[in-house]
N, CA, C and O atoms as a Tinker XYZ file with bonds, in Angstrom:
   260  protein
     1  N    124.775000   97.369000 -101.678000    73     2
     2  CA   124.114000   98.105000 -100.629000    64     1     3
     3  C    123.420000   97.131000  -99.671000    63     2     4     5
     4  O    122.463000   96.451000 -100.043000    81     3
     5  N    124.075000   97.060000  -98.051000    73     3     6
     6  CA   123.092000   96.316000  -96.868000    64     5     7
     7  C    121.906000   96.845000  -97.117000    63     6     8     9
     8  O    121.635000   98.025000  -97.344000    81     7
     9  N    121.049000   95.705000  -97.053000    73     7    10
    10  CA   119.182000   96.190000  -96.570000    64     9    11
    11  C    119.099000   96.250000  -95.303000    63    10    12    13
    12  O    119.548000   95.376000  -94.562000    81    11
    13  N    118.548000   97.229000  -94.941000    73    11    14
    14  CA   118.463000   97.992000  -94.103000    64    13    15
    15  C    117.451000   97.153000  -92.540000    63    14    16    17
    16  O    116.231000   97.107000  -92.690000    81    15
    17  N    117.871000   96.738000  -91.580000    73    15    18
    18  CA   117.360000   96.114000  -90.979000    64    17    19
    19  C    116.373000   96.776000  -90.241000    63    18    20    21
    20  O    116.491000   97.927000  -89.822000    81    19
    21  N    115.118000   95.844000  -90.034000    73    19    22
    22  CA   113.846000   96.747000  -89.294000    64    21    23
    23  C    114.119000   96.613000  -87.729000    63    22    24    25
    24  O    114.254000   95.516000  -87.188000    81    23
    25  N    114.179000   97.674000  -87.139000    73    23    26
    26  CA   113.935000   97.590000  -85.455000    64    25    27
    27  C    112.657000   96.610000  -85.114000    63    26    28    29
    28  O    111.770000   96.245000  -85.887000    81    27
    29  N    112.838000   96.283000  -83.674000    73    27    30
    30  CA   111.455000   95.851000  -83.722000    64    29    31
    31  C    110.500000   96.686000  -82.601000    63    30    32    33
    32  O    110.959000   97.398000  -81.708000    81    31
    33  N    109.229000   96.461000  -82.828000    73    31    34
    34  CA   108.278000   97.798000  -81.949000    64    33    35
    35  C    108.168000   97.395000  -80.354000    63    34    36    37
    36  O    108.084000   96.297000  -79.804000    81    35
    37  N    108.191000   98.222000  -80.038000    73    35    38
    38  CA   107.766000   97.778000  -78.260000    64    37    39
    39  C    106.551000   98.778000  -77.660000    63    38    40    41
    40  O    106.283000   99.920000  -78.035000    81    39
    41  N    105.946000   98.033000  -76.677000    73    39    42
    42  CA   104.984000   98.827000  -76.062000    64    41    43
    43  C    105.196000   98.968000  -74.530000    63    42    44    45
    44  O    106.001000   98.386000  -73.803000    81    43
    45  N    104.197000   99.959000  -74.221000    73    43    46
    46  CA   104.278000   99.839000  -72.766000    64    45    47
    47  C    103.166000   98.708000  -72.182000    63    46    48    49
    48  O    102.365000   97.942000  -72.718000    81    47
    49  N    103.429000   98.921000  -71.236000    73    47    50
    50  CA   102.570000   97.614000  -70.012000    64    49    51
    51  C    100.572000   97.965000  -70.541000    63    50    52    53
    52  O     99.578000   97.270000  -70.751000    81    51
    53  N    101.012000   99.827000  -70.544000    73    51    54
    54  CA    99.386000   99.741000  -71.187000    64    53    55
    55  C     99.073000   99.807000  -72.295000    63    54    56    57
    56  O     97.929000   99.995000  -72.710000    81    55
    57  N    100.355000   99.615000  -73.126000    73    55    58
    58  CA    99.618000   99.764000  -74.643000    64    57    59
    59  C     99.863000   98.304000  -74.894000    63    58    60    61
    60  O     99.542000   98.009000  -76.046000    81    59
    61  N    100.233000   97.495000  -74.337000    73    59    62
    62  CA    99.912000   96.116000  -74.687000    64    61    63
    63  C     98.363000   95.755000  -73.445000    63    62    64    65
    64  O     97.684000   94.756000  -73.686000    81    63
    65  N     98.108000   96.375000  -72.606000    73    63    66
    66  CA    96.709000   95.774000  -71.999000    64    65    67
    67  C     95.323000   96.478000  -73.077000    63    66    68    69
    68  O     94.271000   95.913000  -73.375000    81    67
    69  N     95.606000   97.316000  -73.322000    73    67    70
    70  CA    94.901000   97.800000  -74.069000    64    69    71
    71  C     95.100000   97.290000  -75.465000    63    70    72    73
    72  O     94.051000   97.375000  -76.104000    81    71
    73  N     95.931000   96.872000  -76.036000    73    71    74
    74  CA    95.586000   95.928000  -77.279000    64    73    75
    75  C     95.304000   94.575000  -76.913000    63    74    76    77
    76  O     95.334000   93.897000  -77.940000    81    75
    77  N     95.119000   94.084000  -76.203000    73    75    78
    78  CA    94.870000   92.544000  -75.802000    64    77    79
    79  C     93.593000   92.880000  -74.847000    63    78    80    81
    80  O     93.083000   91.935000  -74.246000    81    79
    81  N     92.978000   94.380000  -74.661000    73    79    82
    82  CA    91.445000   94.020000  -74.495000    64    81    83
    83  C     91.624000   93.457000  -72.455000    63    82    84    85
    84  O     90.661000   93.202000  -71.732000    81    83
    85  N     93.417000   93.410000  -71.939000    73    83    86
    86  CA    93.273000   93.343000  -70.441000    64    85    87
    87  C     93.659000   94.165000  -69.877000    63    86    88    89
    88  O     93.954000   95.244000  -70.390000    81    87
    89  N     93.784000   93.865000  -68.511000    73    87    90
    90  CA    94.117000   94.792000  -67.320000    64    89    91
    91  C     95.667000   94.688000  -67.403000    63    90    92    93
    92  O     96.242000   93.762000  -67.975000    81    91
    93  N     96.480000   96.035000  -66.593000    73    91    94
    94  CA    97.542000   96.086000  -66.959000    64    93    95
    95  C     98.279000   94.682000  -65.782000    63    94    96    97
    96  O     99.395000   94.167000  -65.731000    81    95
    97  N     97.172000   94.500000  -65.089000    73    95    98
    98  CA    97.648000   93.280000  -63.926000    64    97    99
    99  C     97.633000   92.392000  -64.479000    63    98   100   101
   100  O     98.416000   91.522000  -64.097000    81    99
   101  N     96.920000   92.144000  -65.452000    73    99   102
   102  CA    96.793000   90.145000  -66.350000    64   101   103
   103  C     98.058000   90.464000  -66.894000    63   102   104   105
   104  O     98.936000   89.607000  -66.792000    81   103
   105  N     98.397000   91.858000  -67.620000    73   103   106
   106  CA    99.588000   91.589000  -68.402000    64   105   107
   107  C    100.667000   91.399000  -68.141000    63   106   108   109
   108  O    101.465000   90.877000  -68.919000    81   107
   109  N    101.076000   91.980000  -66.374000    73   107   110
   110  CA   102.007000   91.476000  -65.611000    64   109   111
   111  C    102.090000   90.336000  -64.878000    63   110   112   113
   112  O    103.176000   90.046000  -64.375000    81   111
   113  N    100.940000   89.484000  -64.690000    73   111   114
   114  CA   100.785000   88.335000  -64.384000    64   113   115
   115  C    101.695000   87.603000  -65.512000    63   114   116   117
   116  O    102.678000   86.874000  -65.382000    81   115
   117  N    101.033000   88.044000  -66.622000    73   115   118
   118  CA   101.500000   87.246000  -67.710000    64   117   119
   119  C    102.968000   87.050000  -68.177000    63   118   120   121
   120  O    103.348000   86.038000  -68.766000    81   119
   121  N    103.789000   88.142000  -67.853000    73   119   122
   122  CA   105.320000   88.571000  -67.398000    64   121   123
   123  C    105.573000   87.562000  -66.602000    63   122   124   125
   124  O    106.237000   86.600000  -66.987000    81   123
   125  N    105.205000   87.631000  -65.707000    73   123   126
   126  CA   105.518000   87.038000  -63.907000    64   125   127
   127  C    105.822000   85.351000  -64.599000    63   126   128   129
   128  O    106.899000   84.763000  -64.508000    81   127
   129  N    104.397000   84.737000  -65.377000    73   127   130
   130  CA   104.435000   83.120000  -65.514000    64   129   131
   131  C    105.588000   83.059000  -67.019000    63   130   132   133
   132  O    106.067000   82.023000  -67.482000    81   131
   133  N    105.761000   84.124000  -67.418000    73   131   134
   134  CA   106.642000   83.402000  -68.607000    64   133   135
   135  C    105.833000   83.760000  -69.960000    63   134   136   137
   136  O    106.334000   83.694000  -71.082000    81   135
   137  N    104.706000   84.091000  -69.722000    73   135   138
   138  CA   103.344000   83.774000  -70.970000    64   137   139
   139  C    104.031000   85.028000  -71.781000    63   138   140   141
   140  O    104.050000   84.829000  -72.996000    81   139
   141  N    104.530000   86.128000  -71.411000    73   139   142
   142  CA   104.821000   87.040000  -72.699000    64   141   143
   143  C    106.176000   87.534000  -71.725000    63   142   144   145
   144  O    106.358000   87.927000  -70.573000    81   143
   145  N    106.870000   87.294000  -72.768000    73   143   146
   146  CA   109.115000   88.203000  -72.281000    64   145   147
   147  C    108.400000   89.922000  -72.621000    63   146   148   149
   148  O    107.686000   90.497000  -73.443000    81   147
   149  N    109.049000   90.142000  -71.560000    73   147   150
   150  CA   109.321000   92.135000  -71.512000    64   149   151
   151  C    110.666000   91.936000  -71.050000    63   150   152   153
   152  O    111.179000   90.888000  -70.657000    81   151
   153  N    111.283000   93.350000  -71.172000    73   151   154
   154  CA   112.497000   93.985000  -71.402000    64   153   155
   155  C    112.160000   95.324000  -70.890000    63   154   156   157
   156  O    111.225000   96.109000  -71.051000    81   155
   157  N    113.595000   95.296000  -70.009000    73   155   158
   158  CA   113.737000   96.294000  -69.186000    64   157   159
   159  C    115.299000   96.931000  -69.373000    63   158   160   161
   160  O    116.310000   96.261000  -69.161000    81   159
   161  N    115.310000   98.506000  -69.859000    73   159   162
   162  CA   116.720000   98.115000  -69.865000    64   161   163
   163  C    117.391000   99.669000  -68.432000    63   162   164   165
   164  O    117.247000  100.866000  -68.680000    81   163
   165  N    117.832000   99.310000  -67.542000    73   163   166
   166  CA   118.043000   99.905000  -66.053000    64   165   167
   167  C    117.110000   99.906000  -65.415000    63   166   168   169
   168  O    116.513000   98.899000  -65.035000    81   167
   169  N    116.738000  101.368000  -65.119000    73   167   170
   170  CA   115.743000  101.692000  -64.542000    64   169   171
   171  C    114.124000  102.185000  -65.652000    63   170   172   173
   172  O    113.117000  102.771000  -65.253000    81   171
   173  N    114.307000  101.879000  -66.499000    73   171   174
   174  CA   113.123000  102.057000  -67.226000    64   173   175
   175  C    112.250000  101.691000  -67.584000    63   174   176   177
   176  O    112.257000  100.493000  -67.868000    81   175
   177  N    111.085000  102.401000  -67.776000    73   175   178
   178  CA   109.705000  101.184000  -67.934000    64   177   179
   179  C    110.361000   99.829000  -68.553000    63   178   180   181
   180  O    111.390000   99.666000  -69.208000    81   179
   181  N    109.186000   98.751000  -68.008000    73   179   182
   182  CA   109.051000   97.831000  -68.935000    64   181   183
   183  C    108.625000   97.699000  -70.454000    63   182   184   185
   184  O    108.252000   98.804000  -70.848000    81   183
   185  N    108.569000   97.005000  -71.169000    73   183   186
   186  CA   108.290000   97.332000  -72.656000    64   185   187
   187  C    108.053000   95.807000  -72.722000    63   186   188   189
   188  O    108.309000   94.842000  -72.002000    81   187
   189  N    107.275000   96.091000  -74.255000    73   187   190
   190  CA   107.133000   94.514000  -74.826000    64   189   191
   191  C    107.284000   94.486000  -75.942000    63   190   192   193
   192  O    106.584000   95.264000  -76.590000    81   191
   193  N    108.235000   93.609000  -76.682000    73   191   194
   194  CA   108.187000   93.619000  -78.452000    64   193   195
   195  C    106.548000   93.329000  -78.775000    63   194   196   197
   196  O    105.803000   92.656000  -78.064000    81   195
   197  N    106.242000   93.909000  -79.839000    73   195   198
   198  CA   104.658000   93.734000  -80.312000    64   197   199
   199  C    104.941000   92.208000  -81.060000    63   198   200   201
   200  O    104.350000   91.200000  -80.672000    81   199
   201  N    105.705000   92.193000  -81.930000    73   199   202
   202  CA   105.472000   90.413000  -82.662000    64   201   203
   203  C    105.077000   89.223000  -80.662000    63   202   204   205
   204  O    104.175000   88.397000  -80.518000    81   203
   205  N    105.686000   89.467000  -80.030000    73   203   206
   206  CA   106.354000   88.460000  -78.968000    64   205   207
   207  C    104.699000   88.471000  -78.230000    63   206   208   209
   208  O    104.145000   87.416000  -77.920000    81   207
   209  N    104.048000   89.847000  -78.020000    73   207   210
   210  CA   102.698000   90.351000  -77.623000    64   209   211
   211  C    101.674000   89.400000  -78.086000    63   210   212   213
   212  O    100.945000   88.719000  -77.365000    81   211
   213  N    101.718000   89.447000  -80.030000    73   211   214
   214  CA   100.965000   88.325000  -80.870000    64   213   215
   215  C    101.497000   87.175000  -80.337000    63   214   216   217
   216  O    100.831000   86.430000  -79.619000    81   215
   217  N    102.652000   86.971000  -80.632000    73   215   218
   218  CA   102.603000   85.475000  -80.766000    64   217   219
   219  C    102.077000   84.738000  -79.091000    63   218   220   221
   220  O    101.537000   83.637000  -78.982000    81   219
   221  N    102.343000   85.493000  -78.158000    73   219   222
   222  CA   101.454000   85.093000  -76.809000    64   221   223
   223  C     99.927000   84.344000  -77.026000    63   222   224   225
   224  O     99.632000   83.347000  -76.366000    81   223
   225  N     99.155000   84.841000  -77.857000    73   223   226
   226  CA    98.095000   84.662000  -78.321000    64   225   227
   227  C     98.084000   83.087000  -79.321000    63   226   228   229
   228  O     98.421000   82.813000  -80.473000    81   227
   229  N     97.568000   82.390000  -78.288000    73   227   230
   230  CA    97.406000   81.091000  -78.783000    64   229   231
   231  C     95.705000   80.423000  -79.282000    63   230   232   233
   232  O     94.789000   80.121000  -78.516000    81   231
   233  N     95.722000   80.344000  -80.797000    73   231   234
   234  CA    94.617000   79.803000  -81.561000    64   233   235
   235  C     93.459000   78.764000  -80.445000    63   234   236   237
   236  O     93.975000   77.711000  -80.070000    81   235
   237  N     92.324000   78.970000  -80.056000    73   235   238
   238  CA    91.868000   77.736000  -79.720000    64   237   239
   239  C     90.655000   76.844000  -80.806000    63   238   240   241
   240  O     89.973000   77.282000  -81.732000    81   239
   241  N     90.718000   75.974000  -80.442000    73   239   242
   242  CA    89.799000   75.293000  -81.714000    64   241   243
   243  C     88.343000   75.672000  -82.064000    63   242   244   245
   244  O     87.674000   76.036000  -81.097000    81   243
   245  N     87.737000   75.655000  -83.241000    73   243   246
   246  CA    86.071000   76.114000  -83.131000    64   245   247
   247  C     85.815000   75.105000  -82.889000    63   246   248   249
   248  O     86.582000   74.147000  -82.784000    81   247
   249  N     84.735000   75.136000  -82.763000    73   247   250
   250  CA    83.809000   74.092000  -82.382000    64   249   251
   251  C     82.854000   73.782000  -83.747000    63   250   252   253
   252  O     82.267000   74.635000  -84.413000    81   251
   253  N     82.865000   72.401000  -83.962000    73   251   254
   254  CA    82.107000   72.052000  -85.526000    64   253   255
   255  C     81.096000   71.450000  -85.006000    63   254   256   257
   256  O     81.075000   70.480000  -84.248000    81   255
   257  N     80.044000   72.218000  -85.553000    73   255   258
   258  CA    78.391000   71.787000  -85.282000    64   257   259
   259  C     77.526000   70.525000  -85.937000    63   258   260
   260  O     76.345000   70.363000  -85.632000    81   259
């Protein structure tokens, strides 16, 4: 028996500004420079895989006191 492969999730323009806490304009900015891939397929909204959303999100260092 194949295991069953997982789809992967997508959001819209505002359910990824609204999980990342921005405006739906930073998030298309962020489209525009490359910083997060969306997918469009004709004429239909844009979308964003949610892993591709995270991984946009880059660690910065703490600061050691």
């Amino acid at each position: 028996m194949a295991s069953k492969r997982e789809l992967p999730i997508y959001v819209s323009l505002e359910e990824a500004a609204e999980m990342m806490s921005l405006s739906t304009r930073t998030i298309r900015r962020r489209i525009s420079d490359g910083t997060i891939p969306a997918y469009q397929c004709g004429r239909r909204p844009i979308r964003i895989r949610l892993d591709e959303l995270e991984a946009a999100l880059r660690r910065i260092p703490s600061a050691r006191w």
